[in-house]
C-alpha positions, 0 to 999 in steps of 0.5 A: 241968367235970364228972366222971360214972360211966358206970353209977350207981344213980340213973341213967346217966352216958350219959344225964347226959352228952347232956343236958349236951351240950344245956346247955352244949355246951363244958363240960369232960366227964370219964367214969370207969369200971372198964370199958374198952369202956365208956370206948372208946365214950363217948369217942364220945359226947362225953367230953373225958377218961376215967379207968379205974378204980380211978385214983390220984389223980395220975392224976385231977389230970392229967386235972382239968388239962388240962381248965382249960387 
């Protein structure tokens, strides 16, 4: 499972999630970001799970869940 920002100093979370796609094509993708058309396009891109933020925790443990299912 991975949990990536869609925009981040040392690189893009766009970039990170196609190149984990090539690797491990099944793994579980979680996008966050403080920006809904952000998330409404990544959710195209290959994501399982989004989560606007801010989130509360809650929030996060629901999304981690349904992921191991």
């Amino acid at each position: 499972m991975v949990l990536t920002d869609l925009v981040m100093d040392e690189g893009e979370g766009i970039e990170s999630i196609m190149k984990i796609r090539k690797i491990n094509p099944t793994v579980h993708i979680i996008a966050m970001s403080g920006n809904l058309k952000y998330l409404k396009t990544i959710g195209k891109l290959g994501t399982d799970s989004m989560l606007l933020k801010p989130f509360r925790m809650p929030q996060l443990i629901d999304v981690l869940e349904q992921g191991c299912r």
